[in-house]
C-alpha positions as a Python dict, from the first residue, in 0.01 Angstrom:
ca = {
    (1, 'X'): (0, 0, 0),
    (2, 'X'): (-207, -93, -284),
    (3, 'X'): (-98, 30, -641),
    (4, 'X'): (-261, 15, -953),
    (5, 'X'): (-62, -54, -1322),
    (6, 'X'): (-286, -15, -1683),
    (7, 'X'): (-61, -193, -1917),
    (8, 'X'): (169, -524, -1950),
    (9, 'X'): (478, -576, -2123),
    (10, 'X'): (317, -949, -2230),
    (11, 'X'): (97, -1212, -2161),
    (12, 'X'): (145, -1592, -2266),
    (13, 'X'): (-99, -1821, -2168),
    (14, 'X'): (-186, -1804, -1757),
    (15, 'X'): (143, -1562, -1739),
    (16, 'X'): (158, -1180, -1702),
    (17, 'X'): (537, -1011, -1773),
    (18, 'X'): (516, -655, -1605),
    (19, 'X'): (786, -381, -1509),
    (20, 'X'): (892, -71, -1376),
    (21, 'X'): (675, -181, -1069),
    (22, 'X'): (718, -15, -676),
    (23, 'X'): (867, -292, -461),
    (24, 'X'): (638, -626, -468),
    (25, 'X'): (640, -937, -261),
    (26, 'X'): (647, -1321, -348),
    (27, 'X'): (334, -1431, -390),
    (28, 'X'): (169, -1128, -329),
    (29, 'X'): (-218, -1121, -490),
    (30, 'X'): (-303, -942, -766),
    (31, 'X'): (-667, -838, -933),
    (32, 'X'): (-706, -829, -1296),
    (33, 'X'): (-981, -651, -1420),
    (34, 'X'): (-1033, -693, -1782),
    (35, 'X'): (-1183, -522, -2085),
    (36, 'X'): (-1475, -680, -2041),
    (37, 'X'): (-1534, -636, -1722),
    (38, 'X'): (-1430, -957, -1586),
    (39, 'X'): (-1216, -961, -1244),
    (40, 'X'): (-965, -1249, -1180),
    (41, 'X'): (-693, -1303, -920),
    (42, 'X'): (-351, -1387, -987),
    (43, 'X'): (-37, -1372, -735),
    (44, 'X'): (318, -1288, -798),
    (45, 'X'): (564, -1562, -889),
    (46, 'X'): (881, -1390, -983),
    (47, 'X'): (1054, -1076, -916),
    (48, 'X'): (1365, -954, -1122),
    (49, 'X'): (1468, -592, -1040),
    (50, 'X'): (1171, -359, -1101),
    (51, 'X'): (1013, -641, -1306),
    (52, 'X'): (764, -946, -1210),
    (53, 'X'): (589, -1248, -1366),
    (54, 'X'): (185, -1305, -1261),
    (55, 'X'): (39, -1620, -1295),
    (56, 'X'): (-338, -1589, -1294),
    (57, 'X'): (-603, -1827, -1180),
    (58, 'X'): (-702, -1877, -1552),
    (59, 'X'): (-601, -1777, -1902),
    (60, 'X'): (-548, -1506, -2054),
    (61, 'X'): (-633, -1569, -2429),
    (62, 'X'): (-791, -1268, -2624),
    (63, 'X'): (-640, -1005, -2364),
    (64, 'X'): (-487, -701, -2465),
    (65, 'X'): (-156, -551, -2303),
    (66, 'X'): (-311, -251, -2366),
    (67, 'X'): (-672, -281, -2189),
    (68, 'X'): (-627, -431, -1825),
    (69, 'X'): (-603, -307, -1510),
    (70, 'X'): (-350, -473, -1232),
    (71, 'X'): (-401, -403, -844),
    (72, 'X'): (-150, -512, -624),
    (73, 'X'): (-319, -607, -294),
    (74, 'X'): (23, -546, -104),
    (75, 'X'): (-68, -918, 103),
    (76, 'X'): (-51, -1268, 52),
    (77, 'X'): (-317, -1525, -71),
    (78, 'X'): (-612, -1546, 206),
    (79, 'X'): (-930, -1670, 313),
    (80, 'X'): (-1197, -1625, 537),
    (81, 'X'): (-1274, -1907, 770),
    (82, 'X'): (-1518, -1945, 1068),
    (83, 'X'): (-1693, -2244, 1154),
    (84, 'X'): (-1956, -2203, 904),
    (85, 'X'): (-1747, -2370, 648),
    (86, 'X'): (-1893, -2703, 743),
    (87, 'X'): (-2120, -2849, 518),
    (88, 'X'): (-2077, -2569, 216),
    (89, 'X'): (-1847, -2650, -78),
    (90, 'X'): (-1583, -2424, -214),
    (91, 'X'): (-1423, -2418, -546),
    (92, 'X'): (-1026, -2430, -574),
    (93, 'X'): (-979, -2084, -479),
    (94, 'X'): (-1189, -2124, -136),
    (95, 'X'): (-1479, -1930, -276),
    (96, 'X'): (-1825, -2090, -201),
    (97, 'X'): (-2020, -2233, -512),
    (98, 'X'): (-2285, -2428, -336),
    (99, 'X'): (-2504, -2105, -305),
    (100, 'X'): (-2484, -2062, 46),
    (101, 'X'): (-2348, -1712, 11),
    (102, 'X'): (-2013, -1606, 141),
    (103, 'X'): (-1854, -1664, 470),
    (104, 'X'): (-1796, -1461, 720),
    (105, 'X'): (-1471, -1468, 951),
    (106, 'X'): (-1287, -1249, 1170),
    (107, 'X'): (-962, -1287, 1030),
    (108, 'X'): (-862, -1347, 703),
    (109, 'X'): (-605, -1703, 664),
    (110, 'X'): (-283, -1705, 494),
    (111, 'X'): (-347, -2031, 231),
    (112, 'X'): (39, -2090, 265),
    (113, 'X'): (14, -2195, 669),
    (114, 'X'): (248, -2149, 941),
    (115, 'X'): (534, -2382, 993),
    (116, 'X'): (501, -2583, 1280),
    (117, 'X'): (754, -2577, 1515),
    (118, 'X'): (934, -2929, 1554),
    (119, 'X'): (1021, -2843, 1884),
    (120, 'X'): (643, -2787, 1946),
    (121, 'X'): (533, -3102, 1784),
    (122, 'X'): (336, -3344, 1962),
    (123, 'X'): (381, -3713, 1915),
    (124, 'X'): (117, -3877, 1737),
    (125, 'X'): (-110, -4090, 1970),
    (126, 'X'): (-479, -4266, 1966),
    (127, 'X'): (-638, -4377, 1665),
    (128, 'X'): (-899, -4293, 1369),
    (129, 'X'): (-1120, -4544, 1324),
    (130, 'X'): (-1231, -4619, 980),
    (131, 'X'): (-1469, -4901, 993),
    (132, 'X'): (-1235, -5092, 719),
    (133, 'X'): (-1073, -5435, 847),
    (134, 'X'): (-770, -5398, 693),
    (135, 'X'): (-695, -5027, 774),
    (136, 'X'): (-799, -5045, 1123),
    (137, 'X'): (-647, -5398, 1172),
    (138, 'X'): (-320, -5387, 969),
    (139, 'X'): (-237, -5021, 888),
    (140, 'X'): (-366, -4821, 1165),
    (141, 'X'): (-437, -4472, 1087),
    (142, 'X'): (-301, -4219, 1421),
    (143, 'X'): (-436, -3920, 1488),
    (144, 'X'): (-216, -3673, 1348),
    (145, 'X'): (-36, -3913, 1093),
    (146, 'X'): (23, -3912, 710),
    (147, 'X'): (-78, -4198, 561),
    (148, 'X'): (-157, -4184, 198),
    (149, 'X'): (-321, -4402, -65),
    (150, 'X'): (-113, -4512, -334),
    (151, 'X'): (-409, -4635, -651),
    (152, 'X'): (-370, -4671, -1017),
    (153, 'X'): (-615, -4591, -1316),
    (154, 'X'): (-986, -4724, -1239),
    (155, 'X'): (-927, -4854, -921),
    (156, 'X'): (-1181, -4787, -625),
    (157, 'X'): (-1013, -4529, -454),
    (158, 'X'): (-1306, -4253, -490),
    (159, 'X'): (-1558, -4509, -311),
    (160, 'X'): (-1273, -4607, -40),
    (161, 'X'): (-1221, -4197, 33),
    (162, 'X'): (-1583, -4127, 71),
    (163, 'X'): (-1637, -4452, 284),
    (164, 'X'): (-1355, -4360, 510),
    (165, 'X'): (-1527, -4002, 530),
    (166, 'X'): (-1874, -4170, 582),
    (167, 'X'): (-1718, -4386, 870),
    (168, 'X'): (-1444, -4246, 1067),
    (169, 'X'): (-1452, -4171, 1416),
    (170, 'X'): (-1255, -4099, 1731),
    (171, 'X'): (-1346, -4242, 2043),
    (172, 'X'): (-1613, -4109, 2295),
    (173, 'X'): (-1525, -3775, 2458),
    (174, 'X'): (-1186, -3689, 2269),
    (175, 'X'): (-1335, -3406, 2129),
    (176, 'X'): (-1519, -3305, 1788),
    (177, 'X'): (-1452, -3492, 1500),
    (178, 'X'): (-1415, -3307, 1155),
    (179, 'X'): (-1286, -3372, 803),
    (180, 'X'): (-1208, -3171, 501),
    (181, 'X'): (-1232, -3321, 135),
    (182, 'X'): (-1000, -3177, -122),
    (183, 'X'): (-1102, -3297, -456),
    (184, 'X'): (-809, -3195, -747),
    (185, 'X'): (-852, -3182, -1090),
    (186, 'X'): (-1197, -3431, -1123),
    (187, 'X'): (-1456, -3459, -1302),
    (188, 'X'): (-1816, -3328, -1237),
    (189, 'X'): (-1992, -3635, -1178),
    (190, 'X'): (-1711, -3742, -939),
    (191, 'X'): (-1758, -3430, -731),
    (192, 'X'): (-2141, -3517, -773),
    (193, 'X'): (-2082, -3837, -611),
    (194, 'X'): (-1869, -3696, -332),
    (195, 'X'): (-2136, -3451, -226),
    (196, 'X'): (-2456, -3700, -282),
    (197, 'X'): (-2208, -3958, -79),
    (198, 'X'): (-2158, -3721, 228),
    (199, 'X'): (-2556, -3620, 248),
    (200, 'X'): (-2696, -3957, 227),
    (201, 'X'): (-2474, -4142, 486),
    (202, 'X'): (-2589, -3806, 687),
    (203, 'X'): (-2240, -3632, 722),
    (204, 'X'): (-2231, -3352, 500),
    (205, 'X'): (-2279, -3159, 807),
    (206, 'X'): (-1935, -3229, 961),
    (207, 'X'): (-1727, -3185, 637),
    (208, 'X'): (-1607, -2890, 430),
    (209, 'X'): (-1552, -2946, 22),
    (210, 'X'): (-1295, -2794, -150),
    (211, 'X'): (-1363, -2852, -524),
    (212, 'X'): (-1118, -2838, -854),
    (213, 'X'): (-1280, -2967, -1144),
    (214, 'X'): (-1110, -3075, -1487),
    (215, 'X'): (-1208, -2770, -1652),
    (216, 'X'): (-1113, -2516, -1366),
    (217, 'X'): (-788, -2306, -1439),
    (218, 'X'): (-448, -2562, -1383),
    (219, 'X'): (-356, -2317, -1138),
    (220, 'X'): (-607, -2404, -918),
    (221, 'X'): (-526, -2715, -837),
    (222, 'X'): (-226, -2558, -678),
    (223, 'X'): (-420, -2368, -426),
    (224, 'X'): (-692, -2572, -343),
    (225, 'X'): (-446, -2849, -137),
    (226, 'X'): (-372, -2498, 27),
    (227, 'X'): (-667, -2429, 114),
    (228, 'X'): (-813, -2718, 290),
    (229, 'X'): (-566, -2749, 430),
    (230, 'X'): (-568, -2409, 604),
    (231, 'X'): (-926, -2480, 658),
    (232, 'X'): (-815, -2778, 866),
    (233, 'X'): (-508, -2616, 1094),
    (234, 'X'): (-840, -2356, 1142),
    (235, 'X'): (-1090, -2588, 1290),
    (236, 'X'): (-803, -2813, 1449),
    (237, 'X'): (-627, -2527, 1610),
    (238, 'X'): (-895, -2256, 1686),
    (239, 'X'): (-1163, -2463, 1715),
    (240, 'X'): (-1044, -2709, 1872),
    (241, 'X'): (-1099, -3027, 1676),
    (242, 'X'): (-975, -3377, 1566),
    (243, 'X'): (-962, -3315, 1158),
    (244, 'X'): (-941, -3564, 909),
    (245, 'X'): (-773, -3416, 569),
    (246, 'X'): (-864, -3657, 261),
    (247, 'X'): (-701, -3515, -86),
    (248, 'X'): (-771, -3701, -466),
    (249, 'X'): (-596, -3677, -675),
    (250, 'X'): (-194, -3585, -584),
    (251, 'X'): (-106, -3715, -901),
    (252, 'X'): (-342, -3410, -1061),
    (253, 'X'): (-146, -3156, -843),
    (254, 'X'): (208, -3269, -938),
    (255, 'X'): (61, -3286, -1332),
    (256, 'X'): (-20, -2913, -1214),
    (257, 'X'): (293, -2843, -1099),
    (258, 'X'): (489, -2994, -1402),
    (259, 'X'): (273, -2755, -1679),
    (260, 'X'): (316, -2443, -1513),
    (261, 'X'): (670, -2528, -1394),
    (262, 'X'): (718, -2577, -1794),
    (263, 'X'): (567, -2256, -1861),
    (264, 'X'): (833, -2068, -1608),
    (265, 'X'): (1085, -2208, -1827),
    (266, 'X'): (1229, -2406, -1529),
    (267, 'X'): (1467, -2637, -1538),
    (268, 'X'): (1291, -2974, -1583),
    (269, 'X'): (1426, -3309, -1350),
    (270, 'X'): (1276, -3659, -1357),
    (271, 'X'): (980, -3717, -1589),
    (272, 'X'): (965, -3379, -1657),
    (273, 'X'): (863, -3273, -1284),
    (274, 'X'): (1034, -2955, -1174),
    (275, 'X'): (1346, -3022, -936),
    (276, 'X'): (1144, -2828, -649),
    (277, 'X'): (854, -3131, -656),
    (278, 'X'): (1022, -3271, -354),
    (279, 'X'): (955, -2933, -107),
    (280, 'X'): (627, -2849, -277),
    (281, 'X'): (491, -3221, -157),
    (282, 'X'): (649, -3190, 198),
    (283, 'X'): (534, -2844, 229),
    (284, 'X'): (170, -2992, 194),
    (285, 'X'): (251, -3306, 383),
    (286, 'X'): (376, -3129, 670),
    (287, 'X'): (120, -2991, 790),
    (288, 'X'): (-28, -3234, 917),
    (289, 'X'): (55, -3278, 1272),
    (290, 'X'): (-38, -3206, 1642),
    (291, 'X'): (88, -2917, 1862),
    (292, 'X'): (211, -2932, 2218),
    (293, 'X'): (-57, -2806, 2480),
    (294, 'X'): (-353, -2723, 2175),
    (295, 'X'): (-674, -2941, 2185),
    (296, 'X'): (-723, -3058, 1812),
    (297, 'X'): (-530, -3275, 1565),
    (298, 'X'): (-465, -3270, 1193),
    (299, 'X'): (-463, -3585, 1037),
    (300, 'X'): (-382, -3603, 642),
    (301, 'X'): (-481, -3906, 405),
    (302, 'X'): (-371, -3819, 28),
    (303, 'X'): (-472, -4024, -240),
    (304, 'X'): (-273, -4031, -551),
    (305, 'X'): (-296, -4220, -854),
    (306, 'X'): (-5, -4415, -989),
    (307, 'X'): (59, -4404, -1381),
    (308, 'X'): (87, -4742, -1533),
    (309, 'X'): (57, -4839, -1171),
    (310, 'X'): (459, -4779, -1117),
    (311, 'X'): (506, -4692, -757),
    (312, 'X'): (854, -4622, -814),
    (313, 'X'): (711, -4320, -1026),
    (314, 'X'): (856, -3969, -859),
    (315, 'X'): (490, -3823, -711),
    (316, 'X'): (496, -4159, -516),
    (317, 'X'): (836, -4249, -418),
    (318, 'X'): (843, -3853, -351),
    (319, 'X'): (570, -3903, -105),
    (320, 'X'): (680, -4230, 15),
    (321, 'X'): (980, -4043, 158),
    (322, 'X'): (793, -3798, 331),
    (323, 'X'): (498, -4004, 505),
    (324, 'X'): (482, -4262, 730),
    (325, 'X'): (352, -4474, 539),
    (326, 'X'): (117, -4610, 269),
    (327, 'X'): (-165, -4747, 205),
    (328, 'X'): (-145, -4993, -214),
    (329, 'X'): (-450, -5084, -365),
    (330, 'X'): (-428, -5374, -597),
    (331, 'X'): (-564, -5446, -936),
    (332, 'X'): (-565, -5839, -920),
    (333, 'X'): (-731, -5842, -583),
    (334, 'X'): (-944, -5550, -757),
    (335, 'X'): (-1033, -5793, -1057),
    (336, 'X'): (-1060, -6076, -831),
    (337, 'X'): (-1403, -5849, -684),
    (338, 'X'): (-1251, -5806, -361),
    (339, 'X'): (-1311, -5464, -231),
    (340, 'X'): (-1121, -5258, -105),
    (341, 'X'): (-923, -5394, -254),
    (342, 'X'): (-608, -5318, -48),
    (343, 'X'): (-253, -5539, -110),
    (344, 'X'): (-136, -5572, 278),
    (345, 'X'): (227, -5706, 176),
    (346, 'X'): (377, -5389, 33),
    (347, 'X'): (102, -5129, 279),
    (348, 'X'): (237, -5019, 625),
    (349, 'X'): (180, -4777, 943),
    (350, 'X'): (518, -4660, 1046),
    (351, 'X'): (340, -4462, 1360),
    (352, 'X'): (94, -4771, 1424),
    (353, 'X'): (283, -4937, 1713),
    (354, 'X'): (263, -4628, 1899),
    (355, 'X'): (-148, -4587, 1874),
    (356, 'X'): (-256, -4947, 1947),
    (357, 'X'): (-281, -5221, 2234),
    (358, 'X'): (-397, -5185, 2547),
    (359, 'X'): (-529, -4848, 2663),
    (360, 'X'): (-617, -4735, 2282),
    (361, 'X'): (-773, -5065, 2079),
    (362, 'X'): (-709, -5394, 2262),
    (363, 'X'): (-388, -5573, 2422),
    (364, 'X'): (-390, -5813, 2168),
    (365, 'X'): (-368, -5595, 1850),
    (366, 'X'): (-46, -5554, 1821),
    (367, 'X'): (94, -5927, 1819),
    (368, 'X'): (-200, -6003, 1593),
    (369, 'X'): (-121, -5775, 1299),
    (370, 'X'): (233, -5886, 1305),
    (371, 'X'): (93, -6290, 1233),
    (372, 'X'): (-148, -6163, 1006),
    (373, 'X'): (105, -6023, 764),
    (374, 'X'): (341, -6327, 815),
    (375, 'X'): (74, -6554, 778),
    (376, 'X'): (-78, -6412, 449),
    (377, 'X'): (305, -6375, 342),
    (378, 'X'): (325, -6754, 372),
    (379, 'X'): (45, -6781, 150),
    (380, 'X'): (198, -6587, -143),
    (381, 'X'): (511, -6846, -101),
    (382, 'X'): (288, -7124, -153),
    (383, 'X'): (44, -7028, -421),
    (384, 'X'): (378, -6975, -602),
    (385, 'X'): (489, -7330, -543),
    (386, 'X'): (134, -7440, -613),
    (387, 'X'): (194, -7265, -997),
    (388, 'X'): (450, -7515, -1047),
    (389, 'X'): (372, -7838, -870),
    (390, 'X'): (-7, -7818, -877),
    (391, 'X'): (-246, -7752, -592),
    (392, 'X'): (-300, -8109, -542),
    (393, 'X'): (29, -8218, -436),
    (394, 'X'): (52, -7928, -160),
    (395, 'X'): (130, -8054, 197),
    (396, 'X'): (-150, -8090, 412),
    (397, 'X'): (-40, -7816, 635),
    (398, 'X'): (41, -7570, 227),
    (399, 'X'): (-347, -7671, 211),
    (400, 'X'): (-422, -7505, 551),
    (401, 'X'): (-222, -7216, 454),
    (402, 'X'): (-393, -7210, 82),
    (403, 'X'): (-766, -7165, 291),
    (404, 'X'): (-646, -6955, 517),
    (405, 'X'): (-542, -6709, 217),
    (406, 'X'): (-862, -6774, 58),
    (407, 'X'): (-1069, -6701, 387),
    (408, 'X'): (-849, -6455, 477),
    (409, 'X'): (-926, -6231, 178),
    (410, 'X'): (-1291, -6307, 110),
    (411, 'X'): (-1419, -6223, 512),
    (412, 'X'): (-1137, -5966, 635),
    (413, 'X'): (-1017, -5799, 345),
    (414, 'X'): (-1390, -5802, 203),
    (415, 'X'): (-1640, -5558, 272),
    (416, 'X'): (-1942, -5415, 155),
    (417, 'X'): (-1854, -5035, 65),
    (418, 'X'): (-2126, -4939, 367),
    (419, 'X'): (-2017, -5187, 619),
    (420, 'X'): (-1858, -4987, 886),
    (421, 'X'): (-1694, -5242, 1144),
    (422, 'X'): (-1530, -5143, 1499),
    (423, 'X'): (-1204, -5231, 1629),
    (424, 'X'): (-1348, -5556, 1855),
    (425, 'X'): (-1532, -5679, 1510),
    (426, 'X'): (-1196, -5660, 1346),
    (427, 'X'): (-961, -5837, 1588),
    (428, 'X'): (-1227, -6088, 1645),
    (429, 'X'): (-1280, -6216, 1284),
    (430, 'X'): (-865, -6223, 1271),
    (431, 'X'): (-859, -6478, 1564),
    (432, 'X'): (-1161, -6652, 1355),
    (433, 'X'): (-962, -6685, 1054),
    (434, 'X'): (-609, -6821, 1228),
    (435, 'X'): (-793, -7079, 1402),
    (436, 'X'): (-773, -7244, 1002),
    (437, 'X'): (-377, -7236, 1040),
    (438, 'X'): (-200, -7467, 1308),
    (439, 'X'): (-166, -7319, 1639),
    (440, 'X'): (242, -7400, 1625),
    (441, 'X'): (256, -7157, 1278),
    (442, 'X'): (102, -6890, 1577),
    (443, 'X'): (453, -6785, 1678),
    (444, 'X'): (412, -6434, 1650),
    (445, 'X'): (165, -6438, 1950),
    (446, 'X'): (210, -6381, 2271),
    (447, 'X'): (126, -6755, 2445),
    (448, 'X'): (-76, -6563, 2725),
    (449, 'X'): (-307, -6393, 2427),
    (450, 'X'): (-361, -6727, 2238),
    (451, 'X'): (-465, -6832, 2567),
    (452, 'X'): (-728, -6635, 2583),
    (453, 'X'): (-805, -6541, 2223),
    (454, 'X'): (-750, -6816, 2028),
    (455, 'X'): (-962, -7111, 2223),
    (456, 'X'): (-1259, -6847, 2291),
    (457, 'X'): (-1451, -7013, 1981),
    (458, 'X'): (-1360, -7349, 2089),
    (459, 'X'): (-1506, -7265, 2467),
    (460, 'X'): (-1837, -7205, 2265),
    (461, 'X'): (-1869, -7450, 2076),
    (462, 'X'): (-1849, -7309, 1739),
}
């Protein structure tokens, strides 16, 4: 039942204090209408007794306790979703700003999802391709995985998130492909370049925008996550499709969390972050996932920027608990003009061995990623010992191992940011570069693939 209230006991900043209320929910949504005539939405937060705290979508400086009016909508946050959602932009609250007009569903959504049922969980299988070497090669991204980006200040993550959305596929007749972007807390021309991005590689069509910018309300950037990413249990679930769920920046959500969390007057834990950071990340990581007997997939790829590029900082090692995985950009391979420019070493696919080899990419994958990372591992080891000897007096067989480094990262990690390469493209420019290396360093290979991998560019002559 819907009630009406025409005065507040306070209001500090995005917070409402009101009382002698009729029995409220958690989270339940509220509309403010103002003096002026202006309508915003807030949504419960606390309940003591016959008392509650609102936190509205925005501020509420120059508002009198006096002159508002507060509707309790007796229901939780929702939106409307059909399929119409792709290609249109939404702003953090899921309400269209790209002048399409509004959208029309059936049912209204419930932002904060339903758990999925462990029991009903479906193992992760088959693979997103992303056109980039060194994902597709060396960190496999699995349908229904979470694997996220770990980047620092002024590295290319934007332009590696809207090449993986320009470029990633699923193979022939598995179904529709989708993806929804969640952009948090950026700034206008980055959105800009998201949405020219997505309409001039010709795939605006197949995604769905969710857009926080810097100077939306903070609390926005704790709904829009929410939103895709009820957007993309929608389309996988309903509709039946393989979704791709790409979020920047993570970082600007916990940042989120942290000032209203202050403004509760919660207890602060590491860095400031509120104790409940932890749940609030797996709560959003979670829901990513496939479902026993249901067509579709959802498949989650946050990006988060790292302060003073510390990966032990707690919105990473957080997340690094709750993935499988993670995908490190690098700034010296970054100012070495290698893009993307992704560190292999420390980046991993814990659900990669599962959605590879023969019957998903090739037979051969497998064994090859495993002497690709040894291999380029052996070249840290010796540029170190070149540091102190000098280059010069390396082994002949360090000197194989220093060009295979070289090669390695200016042909497979290197790409041009609209080169989209398949699987076969991939594996076969590996085998390329580890003919450089002596065939008995090849011991992570299976004899039988070397066989009839390795010699292939011998056979032809080249």
């Amino acid at each position: 039942m819907k009630r009406e209230y025409l005065q507040l006991d306070g209001a500090a900043g995005s917070l409402m204090e009101i009382s002698k209320l009729h029995p409220v929910g958690y989270e339940e949504v509220v509309r403010i209408k103002r003096e002026d005539g202006k309508t915003e939405v807030g949504q419960v937060i606390k309940i003591d007794d016959d008392k509650a705290t609102i936190q509205v979508f925005g501020d509420n400086l120059g508002l009198s306790t006096q002159s508002v009016a507060l509707r309790f909508e007796a229901r939780p946050f929702e939106i409307p979703l059909s399929k119409d959602i792709l290609g249109r932009v939404f702003n953090g609250i899921g309400e269209p700003i790209d002048g399409g007009g509004p959208i029309y569903g059936d049912h209204f959504y419930n932002i904060n999802g339903r758990p999925i049922n462990p029991v009903a969980r479906k193992y992760p299988r088959n693979f997103i391709r992303t056109g980039v070497s060194s994902i597709d090669g060396l960190m496999t991204l699995i349908r229904g995985q979470k694997l996220p980006i770990f980047s620092g200040s002024g590295l290319p993550h934007n332009e590696l998130a809207a090449q993986i959305v320009r470029q990633a596929r699923i193979s022939e007749g598995e179904g529709e492909f989708s993806i929804v972007f969640a952009a948090i807390g950026v700034k206008h021309d980055e959105g800009d370049f998201f949405q020219e991005a997505f309409k001039e590689a010709g795939v605006f069509q197949h995604v769905a925008m969710y857009i926080n910018y810097a100077d939306d309300p903070i609390m926005e950037r704790l709904i829009v996550p929410k939103c895709a990413l009820t957007a993309a249990e929608y389309l996988a679930y309903e509709e039946h499709r393989h979704v791709l769920v790409i979020m920047t920046d993570i970082t600007s959500y916990g940042e989120a969390l942290r000032e209203v969390s202050s403004a509760r007057e919660e207890i602060p834990s590491r860095k400031g972050y509120p104790g409940h950071l932890y749940s609030d990340l797996a709560m959003l990581y979670e829901r990513a996932g496939m479902i026993k007997g249901i067509e579709g997939s959802v498949t989650l790829i946050p990006i988060l920027t790292m302060p003073n590029d510390d990966i032990t900082h707690p919105i990473a090692d957080l997340t690094g608990y709750i993935t499988e995985g993670q995908i490190v950009l690098s700034r010296d391979l970054n100012q070495s003009n290698i893009y993307p420019p992704i560190n292999i070493l420390p980046s991993l696919s814990r659900l990669m061995k599962d959605g590879i080899g023969e019957g998903y990419t090739r037979e051969d994958h497998g064994d090859l990623s495993s002497q690709l990372f040894a291999s380029y591992s052996k070249v840290q080891e010796v540029r170190a010992l070149a540091q102190i000897i000098g280059a010069d007096d390396l082994s002949e067989k360090d000197q194989k191992t220093l060009a295979f480094g070289r090669a390695f990262e200016e042909q497979f990690l290197t790409q041009d940011k609209h080169e989209d390469r398949s699987i076969e493209e991939t594996l076969d420019l590996a085998w390329k570069l580890l003919e450089l290396l002596p065939e008995e360093d090849l011991d992570r290979i299976d004899p039988i693939l070397k066989e009839k991998y390795l010699r292939k560019g011998e056979e032809n002559g080249q």
